[in-house]
C-alpha positions as a printed NumPy array, in Angstrom:
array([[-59.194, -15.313,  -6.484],
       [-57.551, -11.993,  -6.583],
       [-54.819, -11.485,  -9.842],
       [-51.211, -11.954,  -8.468],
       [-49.237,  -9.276,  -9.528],
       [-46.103, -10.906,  -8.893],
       [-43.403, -10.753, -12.135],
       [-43.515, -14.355, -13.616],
       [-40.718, -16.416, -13.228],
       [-38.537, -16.03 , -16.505],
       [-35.078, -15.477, -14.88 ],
       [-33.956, -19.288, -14.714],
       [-32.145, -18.512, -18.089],
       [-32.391, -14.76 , -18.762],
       [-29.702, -14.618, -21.246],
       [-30.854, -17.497, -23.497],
       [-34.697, -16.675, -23.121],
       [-36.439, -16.195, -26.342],
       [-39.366, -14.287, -26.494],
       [-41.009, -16.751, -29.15 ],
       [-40.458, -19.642, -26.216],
       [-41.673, -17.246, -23.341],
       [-45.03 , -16.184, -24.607],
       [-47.064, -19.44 , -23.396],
       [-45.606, -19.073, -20.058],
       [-46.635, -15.363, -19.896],
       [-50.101, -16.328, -21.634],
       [-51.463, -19.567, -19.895],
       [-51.272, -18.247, -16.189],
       [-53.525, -14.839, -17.466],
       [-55.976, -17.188, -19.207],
       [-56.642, -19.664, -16.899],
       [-57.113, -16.479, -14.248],
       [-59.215, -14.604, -16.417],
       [-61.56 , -18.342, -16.883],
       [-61.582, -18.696, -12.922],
       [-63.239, -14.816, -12.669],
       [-65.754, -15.513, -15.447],
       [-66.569, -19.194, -13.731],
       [-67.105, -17.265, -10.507],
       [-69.27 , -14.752, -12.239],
       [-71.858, -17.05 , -13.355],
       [-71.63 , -18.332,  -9.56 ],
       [-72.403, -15.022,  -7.682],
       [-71.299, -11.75 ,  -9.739],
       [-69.437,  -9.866,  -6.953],
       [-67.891,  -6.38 ,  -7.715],
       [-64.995,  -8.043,  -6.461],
       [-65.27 , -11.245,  -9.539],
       [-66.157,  -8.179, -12.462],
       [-63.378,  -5.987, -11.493],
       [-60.52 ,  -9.004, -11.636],
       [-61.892, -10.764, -15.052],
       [-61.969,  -7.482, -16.407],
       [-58.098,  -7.092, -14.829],
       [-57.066, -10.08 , -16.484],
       [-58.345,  -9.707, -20.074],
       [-56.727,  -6.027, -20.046],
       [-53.802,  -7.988, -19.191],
       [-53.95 , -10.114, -22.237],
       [-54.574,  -7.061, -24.58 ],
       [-51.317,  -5.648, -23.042],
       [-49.56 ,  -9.513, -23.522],
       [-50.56 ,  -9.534, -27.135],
       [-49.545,  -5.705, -27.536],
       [-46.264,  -6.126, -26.726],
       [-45.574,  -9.742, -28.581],
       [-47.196,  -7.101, -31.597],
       [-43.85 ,  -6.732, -33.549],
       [-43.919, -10.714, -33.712],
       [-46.935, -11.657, -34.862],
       [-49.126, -11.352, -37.73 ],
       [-50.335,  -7.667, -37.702],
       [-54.439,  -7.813, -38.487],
       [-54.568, -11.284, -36.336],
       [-53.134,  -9.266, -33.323],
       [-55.511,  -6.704, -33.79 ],
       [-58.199,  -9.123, -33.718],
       [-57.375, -10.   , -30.707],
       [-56.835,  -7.219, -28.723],
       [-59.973,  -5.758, -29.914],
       [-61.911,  -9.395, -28.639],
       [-60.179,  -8.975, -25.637],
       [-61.455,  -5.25 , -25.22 ],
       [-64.881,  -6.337, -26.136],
       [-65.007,  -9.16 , -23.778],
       [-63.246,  -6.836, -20.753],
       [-65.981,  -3.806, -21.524],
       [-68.539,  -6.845, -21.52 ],
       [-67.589,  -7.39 , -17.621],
       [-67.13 ,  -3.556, -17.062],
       [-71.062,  -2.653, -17.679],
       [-71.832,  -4.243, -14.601],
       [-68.793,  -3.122, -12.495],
       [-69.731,   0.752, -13.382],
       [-72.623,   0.124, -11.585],
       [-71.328,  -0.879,  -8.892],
       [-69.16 ,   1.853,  -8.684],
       [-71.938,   4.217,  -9.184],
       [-73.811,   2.536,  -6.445],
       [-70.759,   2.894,  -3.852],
       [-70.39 ,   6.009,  -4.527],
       [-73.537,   7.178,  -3.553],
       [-74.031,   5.146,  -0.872],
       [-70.883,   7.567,   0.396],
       [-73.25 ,  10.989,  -0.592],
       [-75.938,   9.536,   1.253],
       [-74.089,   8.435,   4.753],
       [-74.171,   5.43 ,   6.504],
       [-77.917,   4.908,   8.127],
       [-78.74 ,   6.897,  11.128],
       [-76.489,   9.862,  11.023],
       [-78.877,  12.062,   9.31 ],
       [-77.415,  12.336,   6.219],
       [-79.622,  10.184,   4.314],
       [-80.484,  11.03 ,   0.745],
       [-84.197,  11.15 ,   0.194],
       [-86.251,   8.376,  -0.995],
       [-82.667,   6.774,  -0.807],
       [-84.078,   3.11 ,  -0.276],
       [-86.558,   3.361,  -3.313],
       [-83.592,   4.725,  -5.407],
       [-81.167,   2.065,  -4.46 ],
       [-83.584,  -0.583,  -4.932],
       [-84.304,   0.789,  -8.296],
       [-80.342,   1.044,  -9.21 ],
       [-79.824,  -2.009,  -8.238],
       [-82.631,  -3.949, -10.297],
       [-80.586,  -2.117, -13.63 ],
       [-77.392,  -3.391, -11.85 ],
       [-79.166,  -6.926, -12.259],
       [-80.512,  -6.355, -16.   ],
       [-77.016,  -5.276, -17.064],
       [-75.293,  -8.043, -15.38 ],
       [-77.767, -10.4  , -17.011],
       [-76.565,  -8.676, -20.561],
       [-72.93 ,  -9.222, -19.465],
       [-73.202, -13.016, -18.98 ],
       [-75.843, -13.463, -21.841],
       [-72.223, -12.137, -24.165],
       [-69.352, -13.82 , -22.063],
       [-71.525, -17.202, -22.501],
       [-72.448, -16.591, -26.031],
       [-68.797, -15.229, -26.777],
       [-67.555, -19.278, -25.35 ],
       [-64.636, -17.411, -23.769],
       [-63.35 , -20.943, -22.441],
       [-62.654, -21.814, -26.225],
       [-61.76 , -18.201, -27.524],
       [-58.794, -17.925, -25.024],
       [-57.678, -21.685, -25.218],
       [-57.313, -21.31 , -28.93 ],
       [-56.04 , -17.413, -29.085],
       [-53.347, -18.836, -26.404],
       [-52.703, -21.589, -29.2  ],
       [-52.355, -19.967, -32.255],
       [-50.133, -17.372, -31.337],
       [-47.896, -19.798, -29.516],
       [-47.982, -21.808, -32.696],
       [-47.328, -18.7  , -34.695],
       [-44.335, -17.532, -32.676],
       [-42.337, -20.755, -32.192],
       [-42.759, -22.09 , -36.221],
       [-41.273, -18.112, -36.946],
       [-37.949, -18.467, -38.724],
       [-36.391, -15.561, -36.396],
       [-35.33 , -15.719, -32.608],
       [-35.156, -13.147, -30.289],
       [-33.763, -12.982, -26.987],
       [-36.066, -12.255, -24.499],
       [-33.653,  -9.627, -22.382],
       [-33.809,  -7.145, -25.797],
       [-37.091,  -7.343, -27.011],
       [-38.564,  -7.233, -23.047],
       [-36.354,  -3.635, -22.94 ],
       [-37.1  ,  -2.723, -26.098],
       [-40.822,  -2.935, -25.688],
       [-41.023,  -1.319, -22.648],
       [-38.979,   1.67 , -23.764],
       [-41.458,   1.865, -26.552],
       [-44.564,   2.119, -24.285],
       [-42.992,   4.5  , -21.047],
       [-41.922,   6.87 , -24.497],
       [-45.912,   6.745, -24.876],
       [-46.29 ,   7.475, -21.379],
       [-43.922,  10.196, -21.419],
       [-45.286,  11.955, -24.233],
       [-48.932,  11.45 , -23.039],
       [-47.919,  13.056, -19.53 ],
       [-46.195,  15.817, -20.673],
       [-49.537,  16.548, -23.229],
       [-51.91 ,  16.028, -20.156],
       [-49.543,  18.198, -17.665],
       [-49.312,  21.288, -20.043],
       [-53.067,  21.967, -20.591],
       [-54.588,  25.557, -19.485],
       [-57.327,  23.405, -17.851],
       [-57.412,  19.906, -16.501],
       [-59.093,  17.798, -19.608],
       [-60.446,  14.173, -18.353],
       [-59.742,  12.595, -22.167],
       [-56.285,  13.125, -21.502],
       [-55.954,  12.358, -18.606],
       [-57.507,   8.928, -19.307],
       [-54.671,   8.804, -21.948],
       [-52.222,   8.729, -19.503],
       [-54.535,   6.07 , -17.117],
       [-54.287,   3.87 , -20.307],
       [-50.323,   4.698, -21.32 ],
       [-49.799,   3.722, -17.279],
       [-51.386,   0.377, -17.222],
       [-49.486,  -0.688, -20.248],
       [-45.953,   0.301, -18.69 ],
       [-47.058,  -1.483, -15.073],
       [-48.104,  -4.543, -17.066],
       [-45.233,  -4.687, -19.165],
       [-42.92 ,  -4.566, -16.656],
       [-44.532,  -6.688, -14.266],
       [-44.236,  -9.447, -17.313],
       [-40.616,  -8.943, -18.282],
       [-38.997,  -7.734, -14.809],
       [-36.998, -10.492, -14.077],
       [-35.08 ,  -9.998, -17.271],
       [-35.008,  -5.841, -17.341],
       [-31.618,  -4.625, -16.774],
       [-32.356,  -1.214, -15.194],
       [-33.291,  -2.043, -11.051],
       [-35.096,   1.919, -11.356],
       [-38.481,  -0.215, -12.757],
       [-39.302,  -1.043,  -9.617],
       [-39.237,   2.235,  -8.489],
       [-41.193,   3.303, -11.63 ],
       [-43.899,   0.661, -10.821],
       [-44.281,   1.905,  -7.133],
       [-44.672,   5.257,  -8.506],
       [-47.322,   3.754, -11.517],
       [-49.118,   2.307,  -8.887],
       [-49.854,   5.728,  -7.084],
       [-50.512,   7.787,  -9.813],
       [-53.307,   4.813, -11.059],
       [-54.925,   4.851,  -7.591],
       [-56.091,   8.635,  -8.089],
       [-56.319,   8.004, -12.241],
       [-58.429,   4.799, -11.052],
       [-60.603,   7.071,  -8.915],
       [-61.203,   9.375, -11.642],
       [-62.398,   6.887, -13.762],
       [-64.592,   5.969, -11.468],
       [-66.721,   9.226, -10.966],
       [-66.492,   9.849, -14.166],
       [-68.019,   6.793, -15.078],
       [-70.966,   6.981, -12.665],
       [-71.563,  10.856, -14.131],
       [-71.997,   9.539, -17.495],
       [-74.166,   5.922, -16.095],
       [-75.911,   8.378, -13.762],
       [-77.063,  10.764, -16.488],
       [-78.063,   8.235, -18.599],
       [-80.336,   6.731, -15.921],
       [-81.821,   9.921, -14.187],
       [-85.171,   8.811, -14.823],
       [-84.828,   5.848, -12.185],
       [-85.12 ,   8.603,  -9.533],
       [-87.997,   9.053,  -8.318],
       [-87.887,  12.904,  -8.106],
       [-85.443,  15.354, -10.191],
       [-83.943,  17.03 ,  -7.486],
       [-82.912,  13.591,  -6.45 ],
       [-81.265,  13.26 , -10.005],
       [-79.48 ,  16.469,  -9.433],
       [-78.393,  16.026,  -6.047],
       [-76.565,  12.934,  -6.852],
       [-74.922,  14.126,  -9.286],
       [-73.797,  17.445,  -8.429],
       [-72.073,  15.122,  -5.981],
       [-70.541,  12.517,  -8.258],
       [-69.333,  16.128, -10.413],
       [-67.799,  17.524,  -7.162],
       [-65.863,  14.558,  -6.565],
       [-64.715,  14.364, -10.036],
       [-63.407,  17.64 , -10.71 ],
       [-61.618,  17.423,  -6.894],
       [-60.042,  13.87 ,  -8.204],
       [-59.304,  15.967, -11.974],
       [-57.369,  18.737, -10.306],
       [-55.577,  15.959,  -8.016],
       [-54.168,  13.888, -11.401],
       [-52.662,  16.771, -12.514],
       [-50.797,  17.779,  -9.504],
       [-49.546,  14.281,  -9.512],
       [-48.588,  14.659, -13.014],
       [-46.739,  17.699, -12.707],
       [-44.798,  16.571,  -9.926],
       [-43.83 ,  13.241, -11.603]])
């Protein structure tokens, strides 16, 4: 079950929406998604599975970050950071997966000669720590009883938003929020753009600035005034595909370093990741071309 990025359906009455009355609708379809992924995990933990939970509880942290301005400050935070922890909980096992892709790349398909060495011992080695970590990951989603954490997170803030003595109307408070996050974008962009050399932690500033503005206005479309979002989100989308790759291999440098010793020979080590280092610096120099010609 892949997440459906379609805007929800909150046009029927876009002029007497309330945000209070909208958040369950928003909530409930991003919950029940983000239970399906973590079912199918404990049935076979595909890449595919890891990567969409992890999709749909970044989702939620966005949901709740933009309802922020409603809602009882330190409980929202609470959240988002559960959310995070929950999401990172999926994303140990989907970095190696990534890392393993990617060098399966470096090291050819099998028979053209461009075989790493010892490249069956090393895989089969990666992939045992792809199988302790994912054994970690479902150890926490089962002892974090995400079912229940969701169902009641979903509850309480619908609870909290429609006993709240004000109303607002969904059409303001959708634009209003997303002005305030593609202003964070802007600034973040500009910061990232205007460095002497290409630095990664901004960069993933941006990454993180982006998916909040795509989310947001894939929430709240129907009711957003201005028709140039959807141009913005085609143009989010392809700036995240090369931010998303970046992320990536620099991901599996960091995984990679920390795991050298599952190589059976250092030059091994060094080979892979003088790879995984070329591809990131390529991908580095390739965000910020994008950037400056946003």
């Amino acid at each position: 079950m892949k997440h459906d990025d379609r805007t929800h359906d909150v046009e029927a009455s876009r002029d007497e929406a309330q945000a209070e009355s909208t958040f369950s609708m928003l909530a409930a379809p991003l919950v029940d998604e983000a239970l399906s992924h973590n079912a199918c995990i404990h049935a076979d933990a595909t890449p595919e599975s890891l990567h969409q939970l992890r999709v749909a509880l970044r989702r939620l942290r966005s949901l709740w970050w933009a309802y922020r301005p409603l809602l009882d400050k330190q409980e929202n935070t609470r959240q988002r950071a559960l959310y995070r922890f929950l999401a990172d909980a999926a994303g140990r096992t989907r970095d190696w997966d990534i890392l393993l892709e990617l060098l399966a790349q470096e090291q050819g398909e099998p028979g053209d000669g461009n075989e790493a060495p010892a490249s069956d011992h090393v895989s089969a080695c990666l992939r045992d720590a792809r199988e302790r970590t994912l054994a970690a990951s479902r150890e926490t989603l089962v002892n974090a009883d995400i079912r229940n954490v969701l169902h009641s997170a979903l509850a309480s803030t619908s609870k909290e938003l429609n006993t709240a003595p004000e109303r607002h109307l969904l059409r303001r408070f959708a634009a209003k929020r997303v002005r305030v996050a593609e202003k964070s974008l802007r600034k973040r962009m500009r910061k990232a753009s205007r460095a002497k050399r290409p630095d990664y932690e901004l960069l993933h500033d941006v990454r993180k600035a982006g998916k909040k503005v795509r989310y947001l206005i894939e929430f709240f479309g129907p009711v957003l005034d201005d028709a140039s979002h959807e141009q913005a989100l085609k143009r989010l989308k392809k700036l995240q595909q090369c931010f998303g790759e970046l992320n990536d291999a620099t991901a599996s440098v960091a995984l990679l370093r920390e795991n050298a010793n599952l190589f059976t020979g250092e030059a091994d080590a060094h080979a892979a990741l003088a790879y995984l280092k070329m591809r990131r610096k390529a991908l580095r120099r390739e965000a910020v071309q994008l950037l400056r010609e946003s």
